[in-house]
HTML snippet that shows the backbone in 3Dmol.js (N, CA, C, O; Angstrom):
<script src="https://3Dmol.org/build/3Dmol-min.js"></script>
<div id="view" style="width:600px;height:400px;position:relative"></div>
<script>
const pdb = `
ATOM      1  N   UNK A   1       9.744   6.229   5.721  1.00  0.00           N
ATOM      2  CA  UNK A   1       9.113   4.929   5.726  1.00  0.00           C
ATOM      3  C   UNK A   1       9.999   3.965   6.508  1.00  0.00           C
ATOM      4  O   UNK A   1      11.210   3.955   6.287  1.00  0.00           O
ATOM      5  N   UNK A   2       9.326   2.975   7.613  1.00  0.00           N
ATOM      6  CA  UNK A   2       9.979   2.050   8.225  1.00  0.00           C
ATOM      7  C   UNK A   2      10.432   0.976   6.760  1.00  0.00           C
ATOM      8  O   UNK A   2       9.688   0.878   5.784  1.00  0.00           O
ATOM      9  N   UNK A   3      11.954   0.152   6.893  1.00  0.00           N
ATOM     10  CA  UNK A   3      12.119  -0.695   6.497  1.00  0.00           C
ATOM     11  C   UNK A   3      11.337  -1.873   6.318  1.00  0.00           C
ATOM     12  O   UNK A   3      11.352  -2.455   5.233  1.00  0.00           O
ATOM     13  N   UNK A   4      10.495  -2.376   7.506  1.00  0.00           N
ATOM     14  CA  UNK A   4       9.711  -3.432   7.304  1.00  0.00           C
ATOM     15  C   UNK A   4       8.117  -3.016   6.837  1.00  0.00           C
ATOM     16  O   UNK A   4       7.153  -3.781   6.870  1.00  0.00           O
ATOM     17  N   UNK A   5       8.115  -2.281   6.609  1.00  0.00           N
ATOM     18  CA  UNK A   5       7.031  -1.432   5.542  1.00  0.00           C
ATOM     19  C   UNK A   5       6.769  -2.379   4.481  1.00  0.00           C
ATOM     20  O   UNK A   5       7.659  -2.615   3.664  1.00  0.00           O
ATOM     21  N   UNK A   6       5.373  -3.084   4.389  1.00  0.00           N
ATOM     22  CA  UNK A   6       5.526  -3.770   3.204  1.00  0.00           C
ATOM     23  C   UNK A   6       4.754  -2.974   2.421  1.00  0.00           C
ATOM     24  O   UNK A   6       3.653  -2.532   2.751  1.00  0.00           O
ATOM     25  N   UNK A   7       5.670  -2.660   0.718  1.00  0.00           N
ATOM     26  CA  UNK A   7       5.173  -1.733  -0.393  1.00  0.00           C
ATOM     27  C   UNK A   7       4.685  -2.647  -1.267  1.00  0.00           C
ATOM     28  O   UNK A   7       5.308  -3.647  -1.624  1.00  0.00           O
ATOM     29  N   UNK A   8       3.792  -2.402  -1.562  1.00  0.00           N
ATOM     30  CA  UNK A   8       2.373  -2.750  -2.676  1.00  0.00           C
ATOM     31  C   UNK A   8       2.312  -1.919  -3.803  1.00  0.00           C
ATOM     32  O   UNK A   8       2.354  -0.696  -3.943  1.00  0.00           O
ATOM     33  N   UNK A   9       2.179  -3.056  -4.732  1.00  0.00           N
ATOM     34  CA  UNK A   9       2.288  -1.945  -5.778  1.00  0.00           C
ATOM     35  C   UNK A   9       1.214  -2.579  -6.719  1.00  0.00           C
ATOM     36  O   UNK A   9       0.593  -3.456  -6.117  1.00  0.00           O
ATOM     37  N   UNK A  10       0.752  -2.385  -8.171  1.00  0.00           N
ATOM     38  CA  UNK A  10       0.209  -3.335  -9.530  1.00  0.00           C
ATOM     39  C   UNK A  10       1.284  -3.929 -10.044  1.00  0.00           C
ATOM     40  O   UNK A  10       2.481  -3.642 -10.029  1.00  0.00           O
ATOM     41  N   UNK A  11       0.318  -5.294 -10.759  1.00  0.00           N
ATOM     42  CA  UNK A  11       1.668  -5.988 -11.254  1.00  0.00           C
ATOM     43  C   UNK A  11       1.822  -5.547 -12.989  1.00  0.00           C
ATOM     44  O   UNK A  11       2.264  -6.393 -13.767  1.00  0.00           O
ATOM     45  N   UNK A  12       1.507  -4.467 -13.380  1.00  0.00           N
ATOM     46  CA  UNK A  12       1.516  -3.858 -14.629  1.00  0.00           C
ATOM     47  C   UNK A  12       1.937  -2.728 -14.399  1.00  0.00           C
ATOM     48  O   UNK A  12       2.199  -2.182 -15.471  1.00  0.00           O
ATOM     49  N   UNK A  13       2.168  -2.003 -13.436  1.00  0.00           N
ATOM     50  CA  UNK A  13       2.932  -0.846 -12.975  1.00  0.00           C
ATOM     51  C   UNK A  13       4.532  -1.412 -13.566  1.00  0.00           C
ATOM     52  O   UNK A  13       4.941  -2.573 -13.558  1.00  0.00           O
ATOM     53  N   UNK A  14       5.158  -0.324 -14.001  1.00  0.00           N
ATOM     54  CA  UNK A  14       6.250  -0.816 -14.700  1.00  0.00           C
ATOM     55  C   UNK A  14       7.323  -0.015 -13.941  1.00  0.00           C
ATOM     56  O   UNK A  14       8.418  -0.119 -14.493  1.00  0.00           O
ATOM     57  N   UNK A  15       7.330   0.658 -12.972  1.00  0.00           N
ATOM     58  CA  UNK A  15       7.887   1.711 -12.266  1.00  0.00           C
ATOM     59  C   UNK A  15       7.466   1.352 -10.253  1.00  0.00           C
ATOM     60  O   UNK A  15       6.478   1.492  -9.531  1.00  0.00           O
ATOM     61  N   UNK A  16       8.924   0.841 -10.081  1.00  0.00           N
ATOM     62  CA  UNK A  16       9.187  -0.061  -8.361  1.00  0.00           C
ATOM     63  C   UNK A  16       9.230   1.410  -7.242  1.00  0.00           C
ATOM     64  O   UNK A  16      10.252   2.064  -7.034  1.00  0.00           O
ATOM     65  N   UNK A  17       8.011   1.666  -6.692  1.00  0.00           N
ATOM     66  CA  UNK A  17       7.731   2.446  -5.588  1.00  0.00           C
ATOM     67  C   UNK A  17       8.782   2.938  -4.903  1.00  0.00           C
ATOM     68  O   UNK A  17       8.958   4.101  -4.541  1.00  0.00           O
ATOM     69  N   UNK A  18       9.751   1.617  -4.679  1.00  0.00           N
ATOM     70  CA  UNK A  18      11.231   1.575  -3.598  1.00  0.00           C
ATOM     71  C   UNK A  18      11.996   2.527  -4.656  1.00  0.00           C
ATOM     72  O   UNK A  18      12.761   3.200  -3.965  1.00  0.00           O
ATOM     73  N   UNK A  19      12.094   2.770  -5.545  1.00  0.00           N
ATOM     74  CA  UNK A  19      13.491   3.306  -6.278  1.00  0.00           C
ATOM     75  C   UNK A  19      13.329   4.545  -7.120  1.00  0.00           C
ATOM     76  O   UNK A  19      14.127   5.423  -7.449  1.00  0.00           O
ATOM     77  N   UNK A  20      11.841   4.315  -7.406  1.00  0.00           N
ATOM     78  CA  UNK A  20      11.195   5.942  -8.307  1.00  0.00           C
ATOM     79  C   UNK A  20       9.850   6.142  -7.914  1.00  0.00           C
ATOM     80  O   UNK A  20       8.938   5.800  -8.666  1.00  0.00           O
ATOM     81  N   UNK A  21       9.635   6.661  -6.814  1.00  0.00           N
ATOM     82  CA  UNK A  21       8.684   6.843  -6.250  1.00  0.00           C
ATOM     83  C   UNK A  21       7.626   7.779  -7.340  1.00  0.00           C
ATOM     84  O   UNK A  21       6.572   7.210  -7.622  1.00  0.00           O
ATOM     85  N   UNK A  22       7.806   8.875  -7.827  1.00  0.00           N
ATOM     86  CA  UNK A  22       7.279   9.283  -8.413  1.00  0.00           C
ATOM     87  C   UNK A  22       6.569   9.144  -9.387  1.00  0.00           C
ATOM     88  O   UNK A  22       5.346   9.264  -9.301  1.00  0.00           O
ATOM     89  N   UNK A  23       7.318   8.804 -10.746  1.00  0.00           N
ATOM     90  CA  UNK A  23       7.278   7.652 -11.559  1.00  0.00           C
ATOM     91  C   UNK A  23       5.734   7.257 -11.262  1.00  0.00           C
ATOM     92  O   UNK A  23       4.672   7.756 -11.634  1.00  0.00           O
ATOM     93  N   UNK A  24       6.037   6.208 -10.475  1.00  0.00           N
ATOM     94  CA  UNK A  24       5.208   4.913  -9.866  1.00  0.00           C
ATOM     95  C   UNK A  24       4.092   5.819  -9.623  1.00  0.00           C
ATOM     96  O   UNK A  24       3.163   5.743 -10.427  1.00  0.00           O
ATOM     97  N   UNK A  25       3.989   6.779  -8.539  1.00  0.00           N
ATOM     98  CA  UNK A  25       3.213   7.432  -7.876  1.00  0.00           C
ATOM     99  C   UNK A  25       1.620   7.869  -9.648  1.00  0.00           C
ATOM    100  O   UNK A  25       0.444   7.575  -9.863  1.00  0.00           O
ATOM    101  N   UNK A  26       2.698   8.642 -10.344  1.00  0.00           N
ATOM    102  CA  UNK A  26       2.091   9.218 -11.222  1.00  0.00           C
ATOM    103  C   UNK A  26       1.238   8.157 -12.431  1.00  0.00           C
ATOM    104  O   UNK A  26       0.247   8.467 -13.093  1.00  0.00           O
ATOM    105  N   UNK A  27       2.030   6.778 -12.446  1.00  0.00           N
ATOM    106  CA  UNK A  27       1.549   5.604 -13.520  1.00  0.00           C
ATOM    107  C   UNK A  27       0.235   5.342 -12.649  1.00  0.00           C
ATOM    108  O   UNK A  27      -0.860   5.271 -13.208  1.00  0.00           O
ATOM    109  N   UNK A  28       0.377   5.194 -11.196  1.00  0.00           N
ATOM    110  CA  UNK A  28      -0.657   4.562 -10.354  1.00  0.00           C
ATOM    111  C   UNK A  28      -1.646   5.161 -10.614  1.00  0.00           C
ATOM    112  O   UNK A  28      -2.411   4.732 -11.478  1.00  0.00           O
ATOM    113  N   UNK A  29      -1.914   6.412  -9.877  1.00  0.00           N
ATOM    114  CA  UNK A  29      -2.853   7.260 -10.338  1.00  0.00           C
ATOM    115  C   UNK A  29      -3.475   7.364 -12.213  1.00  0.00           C
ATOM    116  O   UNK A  29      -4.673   7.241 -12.467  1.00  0.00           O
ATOM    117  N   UNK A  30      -2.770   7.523 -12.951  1.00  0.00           N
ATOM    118  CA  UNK A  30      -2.695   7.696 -14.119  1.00  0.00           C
ATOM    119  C   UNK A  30      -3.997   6.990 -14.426  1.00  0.00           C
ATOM    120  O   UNK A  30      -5.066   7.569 -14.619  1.00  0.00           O
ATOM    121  N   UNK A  31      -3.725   5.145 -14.464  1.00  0.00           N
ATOM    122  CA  UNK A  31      -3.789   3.941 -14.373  1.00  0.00           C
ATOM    123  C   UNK A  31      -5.510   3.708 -14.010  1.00  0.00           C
ATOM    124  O   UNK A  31      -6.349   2.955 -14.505  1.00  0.00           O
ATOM    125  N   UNK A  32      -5.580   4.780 -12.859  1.00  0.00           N
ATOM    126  CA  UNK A  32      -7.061   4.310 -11.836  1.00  0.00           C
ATOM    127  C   UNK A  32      -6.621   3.526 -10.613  1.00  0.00           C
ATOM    128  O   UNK A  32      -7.582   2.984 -10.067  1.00  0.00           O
ATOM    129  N   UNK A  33      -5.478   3.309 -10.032  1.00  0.00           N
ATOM    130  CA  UNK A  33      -5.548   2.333  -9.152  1.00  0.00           C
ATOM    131  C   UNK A  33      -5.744   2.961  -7.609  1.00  0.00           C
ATOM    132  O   UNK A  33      -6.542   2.612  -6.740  1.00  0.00           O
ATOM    133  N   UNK A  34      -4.774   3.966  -7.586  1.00  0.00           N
ATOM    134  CA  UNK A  34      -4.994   5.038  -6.480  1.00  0.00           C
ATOM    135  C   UNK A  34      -4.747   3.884  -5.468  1.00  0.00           C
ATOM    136  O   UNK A  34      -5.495   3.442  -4.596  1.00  0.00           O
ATOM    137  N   UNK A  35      -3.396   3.491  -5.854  1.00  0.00           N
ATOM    138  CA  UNK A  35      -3.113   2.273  -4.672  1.00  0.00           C
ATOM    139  C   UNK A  35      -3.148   2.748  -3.037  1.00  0.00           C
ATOM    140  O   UNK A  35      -3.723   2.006  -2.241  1.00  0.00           O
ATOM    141  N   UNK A  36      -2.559   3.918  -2.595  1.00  0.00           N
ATOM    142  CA  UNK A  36      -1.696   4.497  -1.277  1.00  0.00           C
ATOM    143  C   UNK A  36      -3.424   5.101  -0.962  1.00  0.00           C
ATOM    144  O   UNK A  36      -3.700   5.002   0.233  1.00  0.00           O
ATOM    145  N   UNK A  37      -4.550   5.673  -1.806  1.00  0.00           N
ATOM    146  CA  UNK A  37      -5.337   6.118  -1.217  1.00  0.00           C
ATOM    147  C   UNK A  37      -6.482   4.616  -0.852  1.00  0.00           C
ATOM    148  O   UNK A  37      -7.350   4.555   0.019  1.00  0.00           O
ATOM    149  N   UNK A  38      -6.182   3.823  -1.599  1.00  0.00           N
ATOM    150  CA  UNK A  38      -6.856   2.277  -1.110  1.00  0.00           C
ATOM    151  C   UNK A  38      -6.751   1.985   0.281  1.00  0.00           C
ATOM    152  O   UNK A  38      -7.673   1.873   1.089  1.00  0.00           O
ATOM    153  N   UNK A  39      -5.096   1.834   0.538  1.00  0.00           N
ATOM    154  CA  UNK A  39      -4.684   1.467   1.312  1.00  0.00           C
ATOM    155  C   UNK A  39      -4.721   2.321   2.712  1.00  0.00           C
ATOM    156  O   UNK A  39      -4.444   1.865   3.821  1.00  0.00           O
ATOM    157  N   UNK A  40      -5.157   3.770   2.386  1.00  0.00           N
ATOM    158  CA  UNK A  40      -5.206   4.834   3.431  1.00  0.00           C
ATOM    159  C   UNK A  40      -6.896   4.499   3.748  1.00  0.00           C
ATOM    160  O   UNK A  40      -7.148   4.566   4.952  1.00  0.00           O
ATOM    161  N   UNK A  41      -8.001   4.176   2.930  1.00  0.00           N
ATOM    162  CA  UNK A  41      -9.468   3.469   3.325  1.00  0.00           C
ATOM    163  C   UNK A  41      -9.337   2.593   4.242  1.00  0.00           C
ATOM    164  O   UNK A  41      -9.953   2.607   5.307  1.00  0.00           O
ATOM    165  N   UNK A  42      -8.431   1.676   3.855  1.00  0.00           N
ATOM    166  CA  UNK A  42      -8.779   0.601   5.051  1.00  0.00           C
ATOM    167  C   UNK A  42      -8.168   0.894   6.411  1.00  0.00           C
ATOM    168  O   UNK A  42      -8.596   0.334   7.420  1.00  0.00           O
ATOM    169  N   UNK A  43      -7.066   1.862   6.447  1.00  0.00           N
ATOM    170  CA  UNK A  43      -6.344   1.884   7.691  1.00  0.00           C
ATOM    171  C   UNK A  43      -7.513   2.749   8.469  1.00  0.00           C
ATOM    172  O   UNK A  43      -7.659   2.612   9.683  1.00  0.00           O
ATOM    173  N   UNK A  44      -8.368   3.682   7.669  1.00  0.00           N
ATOM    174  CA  UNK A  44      -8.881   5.025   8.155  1.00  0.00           C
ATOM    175  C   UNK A  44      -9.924   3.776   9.248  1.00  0.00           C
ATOM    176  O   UNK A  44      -9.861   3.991  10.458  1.00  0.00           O
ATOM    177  N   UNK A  45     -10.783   2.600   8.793  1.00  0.00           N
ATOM    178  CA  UNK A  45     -10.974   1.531   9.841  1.00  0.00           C
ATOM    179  C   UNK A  45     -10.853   1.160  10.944  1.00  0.00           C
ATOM    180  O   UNK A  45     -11.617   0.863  11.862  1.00  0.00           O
ATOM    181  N   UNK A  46      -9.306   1.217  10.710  1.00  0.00           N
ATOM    182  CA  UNK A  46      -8.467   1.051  12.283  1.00  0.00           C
ATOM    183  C   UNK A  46      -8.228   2.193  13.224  1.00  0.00           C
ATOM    184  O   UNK A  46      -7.120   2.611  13.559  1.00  0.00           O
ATOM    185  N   UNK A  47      -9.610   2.737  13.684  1.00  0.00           N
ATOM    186  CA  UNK A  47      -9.766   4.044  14.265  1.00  0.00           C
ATOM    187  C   UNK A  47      -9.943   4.038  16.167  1.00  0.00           C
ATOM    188  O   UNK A  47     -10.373   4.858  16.978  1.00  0.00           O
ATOM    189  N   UNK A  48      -9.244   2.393  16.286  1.00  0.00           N
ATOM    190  CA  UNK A  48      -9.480   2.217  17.926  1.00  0.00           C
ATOM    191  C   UNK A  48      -8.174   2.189  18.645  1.00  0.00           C
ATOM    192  O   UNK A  48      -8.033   1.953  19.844  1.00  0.00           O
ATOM    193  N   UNK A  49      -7.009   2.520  17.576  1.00  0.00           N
ATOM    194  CA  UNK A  49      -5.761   2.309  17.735  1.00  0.00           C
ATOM    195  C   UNK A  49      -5.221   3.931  17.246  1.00  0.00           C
ATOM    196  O   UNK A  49      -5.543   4.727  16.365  1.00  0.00           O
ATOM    197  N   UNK A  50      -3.838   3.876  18.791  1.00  0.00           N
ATOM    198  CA  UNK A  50      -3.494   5.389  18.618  1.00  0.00           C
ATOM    199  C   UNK A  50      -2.512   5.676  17.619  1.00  0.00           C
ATOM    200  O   UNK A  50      -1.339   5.310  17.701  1.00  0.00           O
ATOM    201  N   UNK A  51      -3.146   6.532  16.386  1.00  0.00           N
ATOM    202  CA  UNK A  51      -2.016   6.318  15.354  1.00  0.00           C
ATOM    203  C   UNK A  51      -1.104   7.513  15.288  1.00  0.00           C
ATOM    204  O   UNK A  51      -0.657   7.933  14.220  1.00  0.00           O
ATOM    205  N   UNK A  52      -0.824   8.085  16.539  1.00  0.00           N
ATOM    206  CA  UNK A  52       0.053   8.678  16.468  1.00  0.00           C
ATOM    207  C   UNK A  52       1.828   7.857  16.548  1.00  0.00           C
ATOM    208  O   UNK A  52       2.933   8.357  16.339  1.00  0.00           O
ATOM    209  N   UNK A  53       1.453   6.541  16.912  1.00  0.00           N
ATOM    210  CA  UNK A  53       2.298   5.408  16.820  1.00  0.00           C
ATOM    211  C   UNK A  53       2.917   5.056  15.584  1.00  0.00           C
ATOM    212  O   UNK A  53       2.289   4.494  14.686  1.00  0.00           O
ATOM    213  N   UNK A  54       4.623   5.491  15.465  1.00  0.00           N
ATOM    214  CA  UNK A  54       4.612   5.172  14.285  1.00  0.00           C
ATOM    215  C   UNK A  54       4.905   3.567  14.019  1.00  0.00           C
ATOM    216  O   UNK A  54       5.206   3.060  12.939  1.00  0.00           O
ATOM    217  N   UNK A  55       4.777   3.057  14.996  1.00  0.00           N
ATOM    218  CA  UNK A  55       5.012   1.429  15.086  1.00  0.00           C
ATOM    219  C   UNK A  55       3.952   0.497  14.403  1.00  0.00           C
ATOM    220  O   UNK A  55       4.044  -0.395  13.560  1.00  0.00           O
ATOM    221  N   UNK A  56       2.599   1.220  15.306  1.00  0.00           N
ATOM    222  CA  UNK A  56       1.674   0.579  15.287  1.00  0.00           C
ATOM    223  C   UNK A  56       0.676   1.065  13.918  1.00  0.00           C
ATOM    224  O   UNK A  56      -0.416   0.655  13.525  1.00  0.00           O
ATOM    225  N   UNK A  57       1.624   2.147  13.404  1.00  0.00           N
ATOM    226  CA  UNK A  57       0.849   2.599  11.700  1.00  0.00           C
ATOM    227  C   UNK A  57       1.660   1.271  10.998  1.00  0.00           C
ATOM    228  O   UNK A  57       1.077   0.415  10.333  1.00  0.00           O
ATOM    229  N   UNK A  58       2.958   1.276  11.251  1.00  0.00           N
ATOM    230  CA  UNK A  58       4.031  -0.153  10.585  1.00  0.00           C
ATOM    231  C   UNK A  58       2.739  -1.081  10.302  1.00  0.00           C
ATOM    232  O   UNK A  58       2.177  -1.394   9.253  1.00  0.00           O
ATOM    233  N   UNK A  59       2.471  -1.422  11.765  1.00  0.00           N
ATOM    234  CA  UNK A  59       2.203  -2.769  11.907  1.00  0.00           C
ATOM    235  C   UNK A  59       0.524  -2.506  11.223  1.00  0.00           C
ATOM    236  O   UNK A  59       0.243  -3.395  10.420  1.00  0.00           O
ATOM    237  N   UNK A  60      -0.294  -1.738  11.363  1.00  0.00           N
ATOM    238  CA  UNK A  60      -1.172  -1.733  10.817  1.00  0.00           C
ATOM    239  C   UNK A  60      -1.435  -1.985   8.980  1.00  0.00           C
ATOM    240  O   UNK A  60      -1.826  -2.956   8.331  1.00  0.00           O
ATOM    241  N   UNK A  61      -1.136  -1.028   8.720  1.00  0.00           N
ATOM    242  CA  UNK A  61      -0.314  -0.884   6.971  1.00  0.00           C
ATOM    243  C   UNK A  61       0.207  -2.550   6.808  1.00  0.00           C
ATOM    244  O   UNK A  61      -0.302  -3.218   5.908  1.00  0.00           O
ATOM    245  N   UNK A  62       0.860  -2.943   7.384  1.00  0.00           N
ATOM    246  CA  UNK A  62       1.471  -4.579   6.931  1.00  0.00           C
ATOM    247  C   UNK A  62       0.596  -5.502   6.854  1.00  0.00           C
ATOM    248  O   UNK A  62       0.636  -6.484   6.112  1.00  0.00           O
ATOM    249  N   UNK A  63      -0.696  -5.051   8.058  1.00  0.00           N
ATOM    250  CA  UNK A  63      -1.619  -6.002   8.118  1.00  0.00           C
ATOM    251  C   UNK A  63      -2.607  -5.544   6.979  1.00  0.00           C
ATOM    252  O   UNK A  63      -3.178  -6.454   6.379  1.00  0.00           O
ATOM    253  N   UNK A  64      -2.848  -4.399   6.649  1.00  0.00           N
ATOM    254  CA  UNK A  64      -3.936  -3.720   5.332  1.00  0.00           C
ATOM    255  C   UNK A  64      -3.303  -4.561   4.199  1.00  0.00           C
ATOM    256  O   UNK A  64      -3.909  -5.397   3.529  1.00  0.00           O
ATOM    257  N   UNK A  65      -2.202  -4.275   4.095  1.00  0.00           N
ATOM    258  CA  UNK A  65      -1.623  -4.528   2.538  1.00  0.00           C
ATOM    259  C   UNK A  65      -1.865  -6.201   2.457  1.00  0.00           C
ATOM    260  O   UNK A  65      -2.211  -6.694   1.383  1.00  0.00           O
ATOM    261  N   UNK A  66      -1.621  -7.230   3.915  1.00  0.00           N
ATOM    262  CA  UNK A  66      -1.668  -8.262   3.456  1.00  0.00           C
ATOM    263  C   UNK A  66      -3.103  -8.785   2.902  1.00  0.00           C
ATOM    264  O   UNK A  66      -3.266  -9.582   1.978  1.00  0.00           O
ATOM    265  N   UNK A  67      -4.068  -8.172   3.657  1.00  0.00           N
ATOM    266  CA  UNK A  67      -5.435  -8.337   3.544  1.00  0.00           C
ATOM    267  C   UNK A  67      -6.023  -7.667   2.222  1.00  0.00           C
ATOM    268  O   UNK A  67      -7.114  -7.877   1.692  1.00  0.00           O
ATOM    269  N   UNK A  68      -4.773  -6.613   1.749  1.00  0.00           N
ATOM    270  CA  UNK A  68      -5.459  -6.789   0.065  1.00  0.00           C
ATOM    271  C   UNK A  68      -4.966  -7.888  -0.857  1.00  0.00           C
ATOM    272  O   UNK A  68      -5.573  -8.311  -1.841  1.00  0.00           O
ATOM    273  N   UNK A  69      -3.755  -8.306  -0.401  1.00  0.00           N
ATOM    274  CA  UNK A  69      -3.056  -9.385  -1.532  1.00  0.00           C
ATOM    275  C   UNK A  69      -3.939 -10.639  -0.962  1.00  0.00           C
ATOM    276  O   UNK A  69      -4.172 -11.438  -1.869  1.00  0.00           O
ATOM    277  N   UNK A  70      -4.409 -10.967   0.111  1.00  0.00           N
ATOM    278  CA  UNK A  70      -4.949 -12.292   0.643  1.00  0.00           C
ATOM    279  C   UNK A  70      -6.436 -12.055  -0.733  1.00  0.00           C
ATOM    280  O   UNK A  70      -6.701 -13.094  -1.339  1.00  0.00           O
ATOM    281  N   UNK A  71      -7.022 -11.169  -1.011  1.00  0.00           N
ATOM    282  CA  UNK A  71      -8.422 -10.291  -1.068  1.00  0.00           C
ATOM    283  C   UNK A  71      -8.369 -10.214  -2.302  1.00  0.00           C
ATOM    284  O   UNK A  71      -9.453  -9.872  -2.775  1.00  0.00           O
ATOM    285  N   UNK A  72      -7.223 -10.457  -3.378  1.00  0.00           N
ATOM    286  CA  UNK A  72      -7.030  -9.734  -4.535  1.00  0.00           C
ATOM    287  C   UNK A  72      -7.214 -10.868  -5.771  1.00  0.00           C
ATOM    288  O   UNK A  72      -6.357 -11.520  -6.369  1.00  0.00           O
ATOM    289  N   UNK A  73      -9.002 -10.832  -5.942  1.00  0.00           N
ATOM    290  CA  UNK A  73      -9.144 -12.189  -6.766  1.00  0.00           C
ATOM    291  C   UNK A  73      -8.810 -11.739  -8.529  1.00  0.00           C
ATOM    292  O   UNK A  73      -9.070 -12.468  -9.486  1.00  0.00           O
ATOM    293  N   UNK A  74      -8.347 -10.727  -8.581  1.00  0.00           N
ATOM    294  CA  UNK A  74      -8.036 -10.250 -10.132  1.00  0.00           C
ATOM    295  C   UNK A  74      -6.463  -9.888  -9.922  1.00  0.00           C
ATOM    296  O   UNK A  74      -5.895  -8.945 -10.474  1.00  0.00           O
ATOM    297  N   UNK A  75      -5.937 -10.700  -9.129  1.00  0.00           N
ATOM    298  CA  UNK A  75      -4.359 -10.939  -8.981  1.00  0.00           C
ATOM    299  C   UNK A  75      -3.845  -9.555  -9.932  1.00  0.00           C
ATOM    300  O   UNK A  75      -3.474  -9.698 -11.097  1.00  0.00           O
ATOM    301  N   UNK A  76      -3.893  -8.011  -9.136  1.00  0.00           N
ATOM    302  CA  UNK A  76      -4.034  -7.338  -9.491  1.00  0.00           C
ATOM    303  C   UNK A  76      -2.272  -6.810  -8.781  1.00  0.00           C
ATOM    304  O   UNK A  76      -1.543  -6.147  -9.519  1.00  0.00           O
ATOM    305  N   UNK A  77      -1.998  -7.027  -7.977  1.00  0.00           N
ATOM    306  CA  UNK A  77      -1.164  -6.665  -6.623  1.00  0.00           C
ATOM    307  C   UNK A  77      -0.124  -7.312  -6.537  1.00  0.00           C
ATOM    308  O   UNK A  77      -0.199  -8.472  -6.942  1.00  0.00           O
ATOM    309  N   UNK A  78       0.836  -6.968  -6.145  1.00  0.00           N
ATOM    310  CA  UNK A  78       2.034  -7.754  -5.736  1.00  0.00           C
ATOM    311  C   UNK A  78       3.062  -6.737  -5.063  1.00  0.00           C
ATOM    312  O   UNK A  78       3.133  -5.573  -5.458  1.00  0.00           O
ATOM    313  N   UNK A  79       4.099  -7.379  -3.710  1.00  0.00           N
ATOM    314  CA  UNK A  79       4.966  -7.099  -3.411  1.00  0.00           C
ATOM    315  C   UNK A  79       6.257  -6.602  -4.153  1.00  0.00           C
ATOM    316  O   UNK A  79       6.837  -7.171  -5.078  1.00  0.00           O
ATOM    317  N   UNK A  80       6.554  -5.498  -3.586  1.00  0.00           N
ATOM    318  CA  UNK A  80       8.226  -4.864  -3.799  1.00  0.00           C
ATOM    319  C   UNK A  80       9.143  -5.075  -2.609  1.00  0.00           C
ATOM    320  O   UNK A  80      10.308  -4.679  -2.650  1.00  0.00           O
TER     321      UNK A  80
END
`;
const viewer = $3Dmol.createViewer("view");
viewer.addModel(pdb, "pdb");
viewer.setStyle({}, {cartoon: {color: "spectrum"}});
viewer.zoomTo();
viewer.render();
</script>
């Protein structure tokens, strides 16, 4: 994962993506949120751009994630 990767997580997830991935991975799912496969819907969108780029997956993903927290009227989401 690039550093400027912004990670998304729930704000009832009790387990930080950055440090126990797994953990997190397994509460998410658990949970219903299926955050990373959310976030893999909207990129699948951005199908006019070559994503063999790992720059332009960066920059894509930064722009998905912001457009769920902009989007997120059950303040469901928050940054790690």
């Amino acid at each position: 994962m690039i550093d400027d990767t912004l990670v998304l997580t729930t704000k009832d997830n009790p387990y930080n993506p950055k440090e126990d991935y797994y953990n997190w991975k397994m509460w998410d799912v658990e949970n219903g949120y299926n955050t990373e496969e959310y976030i893999a819907r909207l990129l699948i969108m951005e199908t006019t751009y070559d994503l063999d780029d790992e720059l332009i997956i960066n920059q894509l993903t930064n722009k998905v994630v912001n457009e769920i927290l902009e989007n997120d009227t059950l303040e469901v989401y928050k940054l790690v």
